[in-house]
C-alpha positions as CSV (number, residue, x, y, z in Angstrom):
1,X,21.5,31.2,-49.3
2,X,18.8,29.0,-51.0
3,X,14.9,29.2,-49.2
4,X,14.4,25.7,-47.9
5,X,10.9,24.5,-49.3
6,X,8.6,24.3,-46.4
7,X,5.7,23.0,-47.6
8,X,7.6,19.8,-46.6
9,X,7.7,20.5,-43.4
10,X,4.2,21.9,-43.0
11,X,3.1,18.2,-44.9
12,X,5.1,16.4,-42.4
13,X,3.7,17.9,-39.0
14,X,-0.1,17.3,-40.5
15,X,0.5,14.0,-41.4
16,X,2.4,12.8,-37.8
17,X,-0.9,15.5,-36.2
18,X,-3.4,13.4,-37.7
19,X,-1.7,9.7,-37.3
20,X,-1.2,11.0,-33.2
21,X,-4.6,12.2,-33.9
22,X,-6.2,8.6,-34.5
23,X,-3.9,6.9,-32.0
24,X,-5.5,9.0,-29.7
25,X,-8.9,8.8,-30.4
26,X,-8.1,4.3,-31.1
27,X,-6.4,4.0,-27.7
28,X,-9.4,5.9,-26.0
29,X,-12.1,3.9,-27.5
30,X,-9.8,0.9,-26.7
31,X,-9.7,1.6,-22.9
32,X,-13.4,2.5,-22.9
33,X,-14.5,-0.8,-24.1
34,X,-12.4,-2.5,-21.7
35,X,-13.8,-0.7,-19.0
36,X,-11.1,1.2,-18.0
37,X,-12.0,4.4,-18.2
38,X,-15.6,6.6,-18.1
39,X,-18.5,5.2,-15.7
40,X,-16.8,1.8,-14.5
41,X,-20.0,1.7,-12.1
42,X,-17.9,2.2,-9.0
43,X,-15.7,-1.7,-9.8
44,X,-12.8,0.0,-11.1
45,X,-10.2,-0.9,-8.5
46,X,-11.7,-3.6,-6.4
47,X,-9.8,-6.7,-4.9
48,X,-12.0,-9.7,-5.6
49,X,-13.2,-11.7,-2.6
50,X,-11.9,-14.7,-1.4
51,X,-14.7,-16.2,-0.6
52,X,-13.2,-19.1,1.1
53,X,-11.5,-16.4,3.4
54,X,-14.8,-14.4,4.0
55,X,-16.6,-18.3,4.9
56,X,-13.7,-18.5,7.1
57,X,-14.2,-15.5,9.2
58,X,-16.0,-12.8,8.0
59,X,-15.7,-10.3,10.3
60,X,-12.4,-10.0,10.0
61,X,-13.3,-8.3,6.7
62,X,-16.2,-5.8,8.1
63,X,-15.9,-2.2,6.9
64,X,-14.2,-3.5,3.5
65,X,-15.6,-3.5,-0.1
66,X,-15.3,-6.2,-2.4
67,X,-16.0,-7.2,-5.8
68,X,-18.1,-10.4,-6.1
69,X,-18.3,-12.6,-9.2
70,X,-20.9,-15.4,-9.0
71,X,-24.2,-16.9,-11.0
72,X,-27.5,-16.7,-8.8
73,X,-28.9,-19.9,-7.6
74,X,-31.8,-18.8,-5.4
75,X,-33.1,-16.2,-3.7
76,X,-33.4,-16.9,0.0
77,X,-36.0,-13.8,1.1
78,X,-37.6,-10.5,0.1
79,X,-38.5,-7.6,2.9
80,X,-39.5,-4.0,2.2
81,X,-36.0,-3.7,3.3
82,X,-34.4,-5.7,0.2
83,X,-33.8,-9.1,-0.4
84,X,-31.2,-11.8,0.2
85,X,-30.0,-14.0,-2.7
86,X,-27.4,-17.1,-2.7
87,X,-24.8,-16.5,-5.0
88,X,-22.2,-19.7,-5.7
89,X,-18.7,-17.8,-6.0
90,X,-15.4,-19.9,-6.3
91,X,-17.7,-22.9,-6.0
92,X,-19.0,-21.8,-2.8
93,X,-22.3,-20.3,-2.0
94,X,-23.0,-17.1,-0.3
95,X,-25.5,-15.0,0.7
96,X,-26.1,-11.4,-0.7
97,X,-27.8,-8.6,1.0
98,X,-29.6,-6.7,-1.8
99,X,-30.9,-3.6,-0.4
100,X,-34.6,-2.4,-1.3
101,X,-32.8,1.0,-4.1
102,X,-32.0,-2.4,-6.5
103,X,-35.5,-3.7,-6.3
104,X,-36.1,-2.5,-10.1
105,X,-33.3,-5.0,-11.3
106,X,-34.7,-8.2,-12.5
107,X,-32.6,-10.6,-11.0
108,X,-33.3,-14.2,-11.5
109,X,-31.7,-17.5,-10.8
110,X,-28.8,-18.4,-13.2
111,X,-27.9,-15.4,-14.0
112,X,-23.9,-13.9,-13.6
113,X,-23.5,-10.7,-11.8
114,X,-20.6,-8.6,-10.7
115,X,-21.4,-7.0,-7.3
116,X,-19.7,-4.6,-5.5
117,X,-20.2,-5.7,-1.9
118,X,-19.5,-4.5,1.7
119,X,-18.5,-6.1,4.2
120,X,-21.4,-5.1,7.5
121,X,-20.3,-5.0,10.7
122,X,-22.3,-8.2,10.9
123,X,-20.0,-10.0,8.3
124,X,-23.1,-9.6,6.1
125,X,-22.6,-9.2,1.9
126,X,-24.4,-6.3,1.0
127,X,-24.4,-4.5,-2.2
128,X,-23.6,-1.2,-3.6
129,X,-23.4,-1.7,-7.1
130,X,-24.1,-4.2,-9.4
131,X,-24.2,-5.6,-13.0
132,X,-25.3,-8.5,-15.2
133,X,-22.5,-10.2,-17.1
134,X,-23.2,-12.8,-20.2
């Protein structure tokens, strides 16, 4: 019985190793850049608000979190406590609760954010998490 040469085969697995290799590592740095895996800063997941739904009646939506989309036009008021911004969404303005643990982001009108908001038992917007968008 002839010895089968298996060098071949020993070539074949390293080479379909490395190309699952580098399809691997591609796919991963795909999904990372995309946002869909890693630190998503607590978005991943979210329904986006319908904002005309929340103008609507907003305590129907108390307890639930959001994401928000919108470009800052103004900001309404500053406590020790936080401050409140309006933020036009879907064409509509709202106003945000942003509490005082955000008071080192430098938020200024016409800038786009992302927030992660909750719904308060008041049918306020507050938010938990936030980031600038371009």
């Amino acid at each position: 019985m002839a010895r089968r040469n298996q060098s071949i085969n020993s070539r074949t697995v390293l080479v379909f190793g490395i190309a699952g290799l580098v399809l691997l590592l591609g796919g991963g740095f795909f999904l990372l850049q995309r946002g869909m895996l890693g630190d998503d800063g607590g978005f991943g997941g979210l329904t986006h608000l319908n904002v005309s739904e929340y103008l609507e009646n907003s305590k129907s939506l108390q307890g639930n979190t959001y994401q928000l989309e919108g470009k800052v036009e103004d900001q309404l008021g500053w406590s020790t406590q936080g401050r409140v911004l309006m933020v036009v969404s879907q064409g509509e303005p709202v106003g945000v609760k942003v509490p005082q643990e955000f008071s080192g982001q430098n938020i200024q009108p016409g800038q786009s954010f992302v927030f992660k908001v909750k719904i308060s038992d008041h049918g306020v917007l507050v938010v938990e998490a936030l980031k600038k968008t371009t």
